[in-house]
BANU-880929 format. One record per residue (C-alpha): z, y, x; residue in one letter. Coordinates in pm, whole numbers, padded with zeros to 5 digits, always signed. Layout:
<vexmars>
ZYXA
...
</vexmars>
This chain:
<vexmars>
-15280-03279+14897X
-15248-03632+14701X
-15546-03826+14828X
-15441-04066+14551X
-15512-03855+14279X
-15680-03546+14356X
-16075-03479+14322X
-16145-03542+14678X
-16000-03921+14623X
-16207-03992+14337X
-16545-03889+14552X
-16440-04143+14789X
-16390-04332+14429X
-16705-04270+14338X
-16883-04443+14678X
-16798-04744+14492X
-16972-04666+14147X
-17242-04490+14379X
-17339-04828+14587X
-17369-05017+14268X
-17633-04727+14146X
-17828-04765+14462X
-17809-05140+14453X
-17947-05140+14080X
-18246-04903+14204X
-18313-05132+14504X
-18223-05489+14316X
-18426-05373+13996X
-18534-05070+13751X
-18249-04858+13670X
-18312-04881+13279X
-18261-05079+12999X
-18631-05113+12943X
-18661-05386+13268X
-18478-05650+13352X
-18251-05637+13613X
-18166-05864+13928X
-17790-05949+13899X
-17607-05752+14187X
-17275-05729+14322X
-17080-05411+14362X
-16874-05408+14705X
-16693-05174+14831X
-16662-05355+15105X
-17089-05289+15221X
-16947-04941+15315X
-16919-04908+15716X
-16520-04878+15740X
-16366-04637+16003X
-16272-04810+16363X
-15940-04949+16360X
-15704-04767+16635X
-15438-04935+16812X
-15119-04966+16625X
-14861-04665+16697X
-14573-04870+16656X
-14610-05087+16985X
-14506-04816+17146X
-14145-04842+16955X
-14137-05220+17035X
-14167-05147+17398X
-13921-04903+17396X
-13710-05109+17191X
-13775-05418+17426X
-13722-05198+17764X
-13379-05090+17655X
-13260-05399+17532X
-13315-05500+17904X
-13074-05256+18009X
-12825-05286+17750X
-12837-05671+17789X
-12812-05669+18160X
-12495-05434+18177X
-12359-05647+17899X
-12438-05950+18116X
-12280-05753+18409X
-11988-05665+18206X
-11915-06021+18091X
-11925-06131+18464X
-11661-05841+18534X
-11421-05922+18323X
-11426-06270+18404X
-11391-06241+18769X
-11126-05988+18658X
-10910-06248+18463X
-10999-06509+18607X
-11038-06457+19038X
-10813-06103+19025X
-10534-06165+18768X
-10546-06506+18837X
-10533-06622+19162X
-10439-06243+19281X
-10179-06136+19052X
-09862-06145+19235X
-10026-06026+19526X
-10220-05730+19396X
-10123-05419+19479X
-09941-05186+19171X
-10222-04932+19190X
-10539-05172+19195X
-10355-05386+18882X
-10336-05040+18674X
-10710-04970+18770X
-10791-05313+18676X
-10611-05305+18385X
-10753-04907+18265X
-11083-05045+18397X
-11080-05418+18170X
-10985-05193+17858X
-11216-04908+17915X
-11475-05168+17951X
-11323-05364+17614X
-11339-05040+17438X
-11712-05014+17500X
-11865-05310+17407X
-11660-05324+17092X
-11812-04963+17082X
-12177-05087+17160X
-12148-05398+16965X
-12067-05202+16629X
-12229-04877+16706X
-12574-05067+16635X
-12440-05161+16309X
-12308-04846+16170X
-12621-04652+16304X
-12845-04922+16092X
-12600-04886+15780X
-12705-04508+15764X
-13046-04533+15761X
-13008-04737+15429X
-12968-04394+15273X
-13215-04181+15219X
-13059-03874+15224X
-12895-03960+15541X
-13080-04167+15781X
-13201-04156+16126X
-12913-03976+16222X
-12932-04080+16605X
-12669-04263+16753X
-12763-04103+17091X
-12895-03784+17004X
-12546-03717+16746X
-12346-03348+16827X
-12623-03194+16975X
-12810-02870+16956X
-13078-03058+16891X
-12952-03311+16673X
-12840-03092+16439X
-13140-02942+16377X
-13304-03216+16355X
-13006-03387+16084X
-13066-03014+15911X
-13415-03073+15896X
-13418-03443+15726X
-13136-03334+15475X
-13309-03075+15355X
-13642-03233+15372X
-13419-03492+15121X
-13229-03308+14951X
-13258-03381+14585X
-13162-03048+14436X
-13404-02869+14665X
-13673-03069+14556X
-13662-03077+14172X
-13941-02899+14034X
-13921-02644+13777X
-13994-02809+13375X
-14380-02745+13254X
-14459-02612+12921X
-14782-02785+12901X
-14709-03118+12998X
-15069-03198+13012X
-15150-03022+13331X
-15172-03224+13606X
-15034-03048+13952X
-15145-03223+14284X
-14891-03375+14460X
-14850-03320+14794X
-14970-03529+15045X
-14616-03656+15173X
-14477-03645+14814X
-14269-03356+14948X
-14190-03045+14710X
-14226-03301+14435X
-13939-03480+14197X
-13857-03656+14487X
-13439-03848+14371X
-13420-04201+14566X
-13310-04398+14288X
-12909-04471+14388X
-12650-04730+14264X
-12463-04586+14029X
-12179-04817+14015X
-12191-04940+14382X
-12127-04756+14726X
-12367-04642+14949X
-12234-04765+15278X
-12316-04426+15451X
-12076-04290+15187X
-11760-04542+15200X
-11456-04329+15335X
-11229-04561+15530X
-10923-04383+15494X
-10768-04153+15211X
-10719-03860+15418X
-10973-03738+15751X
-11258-03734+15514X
-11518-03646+15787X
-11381-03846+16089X
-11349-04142+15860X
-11669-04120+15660X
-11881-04443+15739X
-12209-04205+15829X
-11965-04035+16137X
-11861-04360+16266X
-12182-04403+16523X
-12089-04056+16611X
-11766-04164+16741X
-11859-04453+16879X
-12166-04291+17119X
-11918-04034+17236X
-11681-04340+17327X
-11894-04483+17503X
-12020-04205+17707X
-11641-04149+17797X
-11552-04522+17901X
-11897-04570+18072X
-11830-04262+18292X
-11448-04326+18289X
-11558-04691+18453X
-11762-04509+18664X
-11495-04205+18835X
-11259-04532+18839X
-11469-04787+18999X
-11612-04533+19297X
-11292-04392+19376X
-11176-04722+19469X
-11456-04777+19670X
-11460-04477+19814X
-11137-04491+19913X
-11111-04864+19990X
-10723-04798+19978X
-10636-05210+19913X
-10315-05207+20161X
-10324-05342+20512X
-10464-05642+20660X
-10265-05833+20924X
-10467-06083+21199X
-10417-06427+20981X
-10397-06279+20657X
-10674-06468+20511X
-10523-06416+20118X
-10539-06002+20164X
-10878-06044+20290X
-11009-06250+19976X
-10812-06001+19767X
-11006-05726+19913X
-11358-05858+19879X
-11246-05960+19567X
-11160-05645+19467X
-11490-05526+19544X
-11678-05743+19424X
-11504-05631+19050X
-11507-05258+19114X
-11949-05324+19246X
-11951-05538+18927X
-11810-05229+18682X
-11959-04920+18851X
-12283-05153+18842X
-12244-05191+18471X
-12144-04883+18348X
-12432-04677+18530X
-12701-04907+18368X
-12527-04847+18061X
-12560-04422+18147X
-12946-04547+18252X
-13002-04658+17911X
-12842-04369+17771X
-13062-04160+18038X
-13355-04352+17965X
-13317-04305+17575X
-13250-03950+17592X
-13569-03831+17809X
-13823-04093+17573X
-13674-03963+17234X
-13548-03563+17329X
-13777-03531+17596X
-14044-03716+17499X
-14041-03705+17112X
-14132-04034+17106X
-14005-04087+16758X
-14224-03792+16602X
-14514-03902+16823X
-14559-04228+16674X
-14466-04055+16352X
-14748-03804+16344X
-14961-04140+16458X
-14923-04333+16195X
-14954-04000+15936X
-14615-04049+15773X
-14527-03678+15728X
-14187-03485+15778X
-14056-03807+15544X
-14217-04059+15802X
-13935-04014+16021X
-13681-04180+15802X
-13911-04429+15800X
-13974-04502+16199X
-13640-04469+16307X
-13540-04755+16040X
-13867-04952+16200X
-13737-04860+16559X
-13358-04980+16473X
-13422-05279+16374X
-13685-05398+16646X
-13401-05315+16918X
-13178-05474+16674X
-13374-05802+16724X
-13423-05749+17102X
-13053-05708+17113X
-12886-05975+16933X
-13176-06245+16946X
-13478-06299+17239X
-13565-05941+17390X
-13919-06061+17245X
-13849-06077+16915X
-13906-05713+16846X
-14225-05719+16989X
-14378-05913+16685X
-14297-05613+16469X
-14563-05404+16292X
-14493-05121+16049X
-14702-05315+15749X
-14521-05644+15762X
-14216-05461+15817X
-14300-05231+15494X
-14391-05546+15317X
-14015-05681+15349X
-13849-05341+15256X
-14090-05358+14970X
-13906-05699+14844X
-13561-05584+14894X
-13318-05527+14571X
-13191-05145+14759X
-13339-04908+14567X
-13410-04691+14923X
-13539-05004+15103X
-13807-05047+14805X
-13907-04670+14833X
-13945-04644+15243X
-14151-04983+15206X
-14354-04837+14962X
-14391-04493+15111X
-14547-04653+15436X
-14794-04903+15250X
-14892-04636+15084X
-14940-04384+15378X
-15144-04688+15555X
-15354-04803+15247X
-15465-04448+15201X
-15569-04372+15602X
-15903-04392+15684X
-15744-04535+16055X
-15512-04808+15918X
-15664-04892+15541X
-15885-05181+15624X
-15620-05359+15825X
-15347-05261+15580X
-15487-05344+15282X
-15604-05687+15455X
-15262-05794+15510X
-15180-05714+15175X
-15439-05858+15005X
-15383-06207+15125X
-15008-06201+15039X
-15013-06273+14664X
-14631-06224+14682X
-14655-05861+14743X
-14960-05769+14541X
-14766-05963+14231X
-14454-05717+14318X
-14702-05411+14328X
-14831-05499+14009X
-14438-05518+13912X
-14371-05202+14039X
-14619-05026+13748X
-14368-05134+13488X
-14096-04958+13650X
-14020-04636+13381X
-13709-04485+13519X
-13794-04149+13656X
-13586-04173+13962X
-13788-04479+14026X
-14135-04213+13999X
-14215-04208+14344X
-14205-04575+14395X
-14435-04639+14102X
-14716-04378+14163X
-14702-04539+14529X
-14748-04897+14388X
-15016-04766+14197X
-15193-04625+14447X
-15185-04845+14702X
-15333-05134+14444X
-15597-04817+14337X
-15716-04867+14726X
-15657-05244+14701X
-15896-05299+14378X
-16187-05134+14602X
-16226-05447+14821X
-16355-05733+14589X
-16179-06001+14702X
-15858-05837+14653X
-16000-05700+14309X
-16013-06040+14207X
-15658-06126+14337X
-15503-05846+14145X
-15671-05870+13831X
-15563-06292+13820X
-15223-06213+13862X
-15071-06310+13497X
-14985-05959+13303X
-15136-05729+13539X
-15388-05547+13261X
-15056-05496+13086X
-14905-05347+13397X
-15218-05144+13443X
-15224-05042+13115X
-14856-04925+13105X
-14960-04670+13365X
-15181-04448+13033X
-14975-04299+12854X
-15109-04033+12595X
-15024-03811+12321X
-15233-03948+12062X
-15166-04335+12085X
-14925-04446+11829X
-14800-04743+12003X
-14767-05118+11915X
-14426-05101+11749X
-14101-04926+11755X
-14042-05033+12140X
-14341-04925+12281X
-14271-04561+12071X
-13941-04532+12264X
-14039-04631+12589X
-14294-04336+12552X
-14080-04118+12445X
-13830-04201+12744X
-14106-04058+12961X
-14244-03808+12772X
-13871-03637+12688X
-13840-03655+13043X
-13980-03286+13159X
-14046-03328+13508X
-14193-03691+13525X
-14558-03627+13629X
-14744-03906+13383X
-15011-03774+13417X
-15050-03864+13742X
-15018-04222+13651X
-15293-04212+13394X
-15547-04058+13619X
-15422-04378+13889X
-15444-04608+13594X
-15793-04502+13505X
-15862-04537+13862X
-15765-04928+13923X
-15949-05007+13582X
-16248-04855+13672X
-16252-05070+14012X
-16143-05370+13871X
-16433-05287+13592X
-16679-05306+13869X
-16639-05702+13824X
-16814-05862+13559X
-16525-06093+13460X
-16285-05846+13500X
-16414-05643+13253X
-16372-05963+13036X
-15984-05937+13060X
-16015-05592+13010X
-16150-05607+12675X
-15911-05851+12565X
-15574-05711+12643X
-15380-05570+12394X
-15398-05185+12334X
-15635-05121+12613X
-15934-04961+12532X
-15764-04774+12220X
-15592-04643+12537X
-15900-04552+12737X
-16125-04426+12492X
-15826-04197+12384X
-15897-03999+12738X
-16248-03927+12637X
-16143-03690+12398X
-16194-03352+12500X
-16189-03041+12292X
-16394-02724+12345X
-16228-02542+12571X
-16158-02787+12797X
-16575-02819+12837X
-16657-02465+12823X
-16414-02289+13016X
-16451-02274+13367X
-16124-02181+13454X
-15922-02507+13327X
-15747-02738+13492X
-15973-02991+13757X
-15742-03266+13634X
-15777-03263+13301X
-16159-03315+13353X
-16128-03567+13600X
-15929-03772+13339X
-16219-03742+13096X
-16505-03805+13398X
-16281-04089+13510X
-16233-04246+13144X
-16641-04235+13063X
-16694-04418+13362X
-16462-04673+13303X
-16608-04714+12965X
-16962-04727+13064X
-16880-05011+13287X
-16754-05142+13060X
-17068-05099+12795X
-17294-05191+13017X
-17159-05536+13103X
-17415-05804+13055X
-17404-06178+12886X
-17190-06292+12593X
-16842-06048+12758X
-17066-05740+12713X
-17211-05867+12371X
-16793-05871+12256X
-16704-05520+12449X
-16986-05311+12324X
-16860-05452+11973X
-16481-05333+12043X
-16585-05058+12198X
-16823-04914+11903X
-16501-05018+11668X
-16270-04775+11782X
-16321-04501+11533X
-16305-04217+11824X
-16542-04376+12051X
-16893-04183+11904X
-16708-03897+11747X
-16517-03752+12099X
-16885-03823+12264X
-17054-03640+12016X
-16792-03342+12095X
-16906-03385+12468X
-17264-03350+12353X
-17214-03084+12126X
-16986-02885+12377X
-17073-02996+12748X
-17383-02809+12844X
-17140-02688+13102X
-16996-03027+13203X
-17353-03210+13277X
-17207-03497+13458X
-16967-03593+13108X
-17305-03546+12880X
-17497-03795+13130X
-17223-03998+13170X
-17170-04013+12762X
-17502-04019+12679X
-17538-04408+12921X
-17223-04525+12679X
-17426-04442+12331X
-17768-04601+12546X
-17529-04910+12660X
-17368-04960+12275X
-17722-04923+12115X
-17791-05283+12262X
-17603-05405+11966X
-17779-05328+11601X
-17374-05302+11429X
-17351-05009+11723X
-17697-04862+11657X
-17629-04804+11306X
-17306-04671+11357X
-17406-04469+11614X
-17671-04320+11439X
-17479-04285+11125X
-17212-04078+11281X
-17291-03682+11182X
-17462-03478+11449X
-17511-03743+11709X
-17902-03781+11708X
-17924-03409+11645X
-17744-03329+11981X
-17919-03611+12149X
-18277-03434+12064X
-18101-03102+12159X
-18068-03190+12504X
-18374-03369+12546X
-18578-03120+12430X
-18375-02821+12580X
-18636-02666+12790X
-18402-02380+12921X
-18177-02628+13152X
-18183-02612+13493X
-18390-02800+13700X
-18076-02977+13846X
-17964-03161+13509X
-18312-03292+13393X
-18129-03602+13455X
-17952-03588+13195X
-18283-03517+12922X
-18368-03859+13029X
-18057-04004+12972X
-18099-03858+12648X
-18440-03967+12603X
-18339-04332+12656X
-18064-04331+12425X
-18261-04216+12152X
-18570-04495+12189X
-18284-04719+12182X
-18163-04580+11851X
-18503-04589+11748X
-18552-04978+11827X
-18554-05192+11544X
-18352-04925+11308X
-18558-04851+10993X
-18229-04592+10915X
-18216-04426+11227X
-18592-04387+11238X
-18573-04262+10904X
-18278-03990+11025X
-18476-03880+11318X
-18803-03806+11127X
-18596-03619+10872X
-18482-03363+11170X
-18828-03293+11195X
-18883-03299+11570X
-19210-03487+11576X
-19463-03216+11699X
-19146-03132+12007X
-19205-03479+12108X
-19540-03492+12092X
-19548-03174+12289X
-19343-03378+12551X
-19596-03609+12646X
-19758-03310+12850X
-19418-03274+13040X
-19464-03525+13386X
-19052-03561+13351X
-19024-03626+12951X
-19337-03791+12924X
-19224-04157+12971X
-18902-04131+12689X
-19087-03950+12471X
-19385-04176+12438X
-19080-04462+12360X
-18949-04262+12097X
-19282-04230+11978X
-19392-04579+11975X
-19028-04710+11796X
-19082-04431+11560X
-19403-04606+11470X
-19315-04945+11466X
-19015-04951+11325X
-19065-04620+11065X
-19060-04849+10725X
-19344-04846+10490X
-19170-04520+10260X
-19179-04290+10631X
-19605-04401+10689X
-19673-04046+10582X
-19451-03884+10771X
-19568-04013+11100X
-19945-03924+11021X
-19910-03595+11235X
-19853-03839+11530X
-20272-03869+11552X
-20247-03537+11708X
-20082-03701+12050X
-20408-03934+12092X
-20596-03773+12353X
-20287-03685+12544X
-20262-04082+12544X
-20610-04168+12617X
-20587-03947+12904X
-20271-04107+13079X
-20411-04452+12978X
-20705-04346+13225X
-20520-04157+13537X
-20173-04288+13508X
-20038-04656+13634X
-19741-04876+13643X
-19441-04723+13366X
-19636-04463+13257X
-19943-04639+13181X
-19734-04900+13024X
-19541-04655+12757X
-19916-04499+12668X
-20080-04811+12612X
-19797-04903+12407X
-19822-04556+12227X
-20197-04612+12168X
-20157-04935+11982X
-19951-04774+11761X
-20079-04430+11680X
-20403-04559+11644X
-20285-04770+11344X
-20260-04453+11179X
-20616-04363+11170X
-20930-04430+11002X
-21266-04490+11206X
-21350-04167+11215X
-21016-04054+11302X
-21041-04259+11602X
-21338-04136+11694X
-21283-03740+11699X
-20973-03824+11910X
-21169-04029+12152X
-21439-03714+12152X
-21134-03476+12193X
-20997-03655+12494X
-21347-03672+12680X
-21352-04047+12703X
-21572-04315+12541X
-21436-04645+12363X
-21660-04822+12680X
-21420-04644+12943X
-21087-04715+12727X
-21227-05115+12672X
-21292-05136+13021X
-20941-04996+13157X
-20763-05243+12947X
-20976-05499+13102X
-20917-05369+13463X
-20523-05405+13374X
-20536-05801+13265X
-20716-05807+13593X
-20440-05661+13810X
-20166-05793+13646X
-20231-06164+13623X
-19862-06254+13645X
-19549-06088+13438X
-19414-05792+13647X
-19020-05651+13596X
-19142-05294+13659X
-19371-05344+13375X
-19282-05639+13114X
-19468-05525+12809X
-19814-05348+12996X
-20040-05708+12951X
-19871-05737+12537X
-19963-05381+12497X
-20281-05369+12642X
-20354-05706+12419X
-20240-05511+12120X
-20428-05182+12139X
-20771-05425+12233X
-20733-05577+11911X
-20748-05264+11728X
-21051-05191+11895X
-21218-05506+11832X
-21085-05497+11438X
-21160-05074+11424X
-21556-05107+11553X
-21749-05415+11553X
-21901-05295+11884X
-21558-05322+12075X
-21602-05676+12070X
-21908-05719+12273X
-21800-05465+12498X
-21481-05683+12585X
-21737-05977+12626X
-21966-05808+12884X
-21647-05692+13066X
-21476-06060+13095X
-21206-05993+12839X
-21222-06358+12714X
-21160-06522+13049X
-20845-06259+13163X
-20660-06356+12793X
-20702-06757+12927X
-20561-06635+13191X
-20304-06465+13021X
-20266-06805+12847X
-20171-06990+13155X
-19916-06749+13280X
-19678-06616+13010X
-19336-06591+13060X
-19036-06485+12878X
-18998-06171+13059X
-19282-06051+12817X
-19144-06142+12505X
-18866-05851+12467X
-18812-05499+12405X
-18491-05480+12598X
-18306-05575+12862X
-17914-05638+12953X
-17922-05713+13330X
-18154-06021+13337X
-18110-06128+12962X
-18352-05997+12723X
-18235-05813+12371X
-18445-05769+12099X
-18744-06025+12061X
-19077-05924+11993X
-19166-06057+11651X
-19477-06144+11721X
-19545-06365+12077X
-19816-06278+12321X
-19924-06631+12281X
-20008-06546+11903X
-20138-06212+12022X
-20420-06365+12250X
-20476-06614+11992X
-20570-06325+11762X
-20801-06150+12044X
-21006-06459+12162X
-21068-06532+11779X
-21197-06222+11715X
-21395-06229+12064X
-21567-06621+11885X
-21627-06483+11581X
-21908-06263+11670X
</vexmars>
């Protein structure tokens, strides 16, 4: 299975959205309501997995060990033939007997014909590996058993034909690929109008001995036959020793002989290192399985092996023709990274195939994605990649895009890839839907170059586009650049849509959920980006004239999909910071009557109360400073429901908001509707009493309201109802000034509250204000006095900024509340 795009991927995903939860809830409250200490999201805070030693070395060494050999017998064979030409037919010529010249001679050209064998069998065996369809055919392993099966095996493992999938009729589903990109539309993009150089035929006629991909073929059995040819040839005359006779003074013959020696020691010596290597190669790689060792190592899959025999080539290519070193600084991600920049088509794809094999191990990712990340070269041709639309290029885009899906997760390399100059365009090539009309008659065709095509899987690429954005959104200026390319949230709020049967039926596709899940996360980033960048997205965002209406749908049909309602409910919370957003929000049909649905949905499970919260908050936001929305909400006629929530520990906190906004923001032509909202006063008093921190906050704040809607004796029944006496309330309001002498962030508004609801004492019974005088209440509002901050003078929050002024400041308020305490 994909690990790039299937549901397991995006929990791993979600670790990165996750952290930044947990670091709001240890950093700061996890609401709008209280500020919030500014913290980073970084992937990189989770533990990675150890880093194993690199598979590859053990190619290098291979590579560097044979090079010895095949260097030393070359070495040996150079010395040969020069003490052949040079001491034998030389100075020995005339003198050499007719049978050791023609053994010379066979032995000099047997010796010619393999290392002109050797030298160019190297080359032809690296020319096939440049195809695809035909590489790694070995140059040692070639007309055997095993090879064959082993040749069978890649061919059909790459055989386009066999790997075409059959044409969808619903386009829209998403089908995993598999994990190796095998089974899948799988064509290596080919030259059309140039020769592959496994393909060239030499000659006009013997097709198959002349065929370029043969030629290493030929050349290994050559040099099996001349190495053991050199062999038979070299021993028998050493065996024999049959030079001709020496006579007592013949010094010449003697020389000749131990010359003669010396050149047969010098041959047999070269031409059984030469079978050593051969030996050598054949137990490591057949006997061994070295290859598919290292292969199943590094994780490449069936296809890996195209891919380490190309690695292995060309480190013994380096040992060979430069320093028998020079392979050894090989690594398979460096060596991916200059495939990647080639201009062959196949080159590109086996680079990309192992980057993205590497970036998405949990062994080699950290390391990988390291030496990616600090090579701006190849992160700028990633990003190039995305705009590549020809569908036999498929397989090297989605790999692009995934690898920079796992390279936005680290946030230095987040930052790298979102500088890079066009790559939100790039990014945003990779969505592609059915509903976007385009930006002009280009863009249309383009589309429909992809769409017409019936097996390219774009799907795919929007779920990976979703996935970088919603990465790169985890960046505050990111976001930013976002927001401001072209086309680009049209694009992602366009996945949000999602009818009813996609949310009530059980039985539909994972993927086309994940798209939706994935697109409401990247736009509640988004929405929830702080300072003067969130102020402009929120406004975008709320502009697109499908953003409210495809959430409402979610609302309306997602009681089975709890983690899209949560997830859409946060956006409407997030876009409510802005009054243009409130109003349209709360304007659009059905939105606050779905909203009060789920909050006050009693029947869901215990599991998604969560999500009532959510709901909760989103509708005091809607409430906040929205005389219209106020006025919409009362007209539903859910007042006594939420008043009945205050006796619900999980509802009781959002409900009491709604309350209060309801209240202070109603408008003087909705006073009347709001008088059954005296009934919630004892459930007030009471939690003003027994409850602390938020709780005790939100009641106070209720109580300062409600009670404006009361006459004296009103007030007074309630306070008989709830069992407590003015004395008792007047005295906890006290005991909160005392223990909260400084502004808190868990509680901003508990000392403004507590200052409001005394003054309606003091003004509703002249007997409130002596009771604050016996109880200190004039020296805790000096106090007050001497340490207000702006923390206290708003309603909301966006990170540490405050939204929505109080109109009236606390210093004003204890102005009000030590005059009234002089006057009497």
């Amino acid at each position: 299975m994909d690990r790039g795009i299937s549901l397991d991927d995006d929990m791993s995903v979600h670790l990165q959205i996750n952290e930044l939860r947990k670091l709001s809830e240890t950093c700061g409250s996890n609401t709008i309501f209280e500020p919030q200490s500014s913290c980073e999201c970084n992937a990189e805070s989770v533990p990675s997995a150890p880093v194993l030693r690199a598979p590859e070395k053990k190619l290098t060494l291979f590579a560097l060990r044979l090079s010895i050999f095949e260097k030393s017998a070359t070495g040996l064979g150079t010395l040969g033939f020069i003490w052949a030409t040079v001491v034998l037919l030389g100075g020995f010529a005339i003198t050499l007997d007719k049978t050791d010249f023609w053994f010379i001679t066979i032995i000099l050209l047997i010796e010619g014909t393999r290392i002109f064998s050797r030298s160019h069998e190297l080359e032809w065996q690296h020319q096939a590996t440049w195809s695809i369809t035909d590489a790694g055919i070995s140059s040692f392993r070639a007309l055997r058993s095993s090879s064959h099966i082993l040749i069978k095996a890649v061919k059909q493992t790459f055989n386009p034909l066999s790997l075409i999938r059959k044409p969808s009729h619903n386009t829209r589903e998403v089908t995993q690929v598999d994990h190796l990109h095998v089974g899948r539309w799988n064509h290596s993009r080919t030259p059309t109008r140039t020769w592959i150089s496994s393909d060239v035929p030499l000659l006009p006629y013997g097709k198959w001995v002349f065929l370029s991909r043969n030629i290493s073929k030929v050349l290994y059995w050559l040099q099996l036959l001349s190495a053991t040819a050199c062999v038979v040839l070299s021993s028998t005359r050493l065996v024999n020793h049959n030079y001709g006779e020496v006579q007592k003074g013949d010094s010449d013959k003697r020389n000749r002989q131990s010359a003669l020696n010396i050149f047969y020691a010098l041959a047999l010596a070269e031409a059984l290192l030469f079978l050593m290597e051969k030996a050598y190669w054949e137990w490591k790689v057949i006997y061994c399985k070295l290859l598919e060792e290292v292969n199943k190592e590094c994780e490449l899959g069936p296809s890996g092996m195209v891919s380490i025999k190309r690695f292995f080539y060309d480190a013994y290519s380096r040992c060979v023709n430069g320093s028998i070193f020079d392979g050894l600084k090989m690594d398979m991600v460096t060596f991916a990274i200059d495939l990647l920049a080639s201009s062959s088509p196949d080159e590109q794809l086996i680079g990309a195939r192992i980057l993205r094999q590497f970036a998405i191990s949990a062994r080699y990712s950290d390391d990988t994605l390291q030496k990616i990340g600090v090579n701006l070269s190849v992160v700028e041709r990633l990003v190039e990649m995305l705009n590549w639309k020809d569908p036999q290029e498929e397989e090297i885009r989605r790999s692009a895009a995934e690898i920079l899906s796992k390279l936005a997760g680290k946030r230095q390399n987040c930052l790298r890839v979102a500088g890079i100059p066009g790559a939100m365009e790039s990014i945003s090539s990779l969505l592609q839907t059915n509903r976007s009309s385009g930006d002009g008659a280009d863009e249309i065709g383009e589309k429909n170059l992809i769409l017409d095509h019936a097996n390219y899987s774009f799907w795919t690429f929007n779920h990976l586009g979703l996935l970088i954005l919603k990465k790169l959104a985890c960046d505050h200026d990111n976001c930013g650049k976002i927001g401001n390319t072209r086309g680009l949230l049209p694009k992602i709020i366009d996945f949000t849509h999602a009818g009813e049967k996609l949310l009530r039926d059980k039985n539909v596709a994972p993927s086309q959920v994940l798209t939706v899940k994935r697109s409401l996360q990247l736009v509640q980033l988004l929405a929830s980006t702080t300072g003067a960048t969130g102020k402009h997205l929120r406004k975008e965002i709320s502009e697109v004239v499908f953003t409210i209406s495809n959430i409402r749908d979610i609302l309306r049909h997602g009681e089975k999909r709890p983690t899209l309602q949560k997830l859409s409910i946060e956006i409407l919370t997030n876009l409510a910071l802005e009054e243009e957003a409130r109003e349209r929000i709360g304007g659009t049909g059905g939105v606050l009557k779905e909203l009060f649905t789920i909050f006050l949905n009693q029947g869901m499970p215990e599991h998604q109360n969560q999500v009532r919260r959510s709901a909760g908050e989103a509708l005091a936001m809607l409430a906040l400073e929205s005389r219209a929305n106020c006025h919409r909400i009362l007209r539903l006629q859910v007042l006594e429901r939420l008043i009945a929530a205050l006796e619900f520990p999980m509802l009781r906190v959002t409900a009491a908001r709604i309350l209060r906004n309801l209240c202070t923001y109603r408008g003087s032509d909705c006073f009347y509707l709001l008088q059954g909202v005296i009934a919630a006063a004892p459930t007030v008093l009471k939690a003003i009493m027994s409850e602390e921190n938020k709780l005790q906050e939100v009641m106070v704040g209720l109580a300062a309201q409600v009670f404006k809607h009361m006459t004296s004796n009103e007030s007074s029944i309630m306070f008989e109802r709830a069992g407590i006496k003015e004395e008792e309330l007047a005295k906890a309001l006290v005991q909160i000034l005392e223990k909260y002498r400084h502004p808190s962030a868990k509680v901003p508004r508990i000392r403004r509250f507590t200052i409001e609801l005394a003054i309606w004492m003091m003004h509703d019974n002249v007997k409130n204000v002596y009771i604050f005088k016996d109880l200190g209440m004039e020296k805790e509002l000096e106090g007050v006095l001497e340490t207000t901050a702006e923390l206290e003078s708003f309603n909301i929050f966006s990170g540490s900024v405050g939204l929505s002024r109080h109109n009236t400041t606390i210093h004003s308020l204890v102005e009000t509340a030590l005059n009234l305490l002089k006057d009497q």
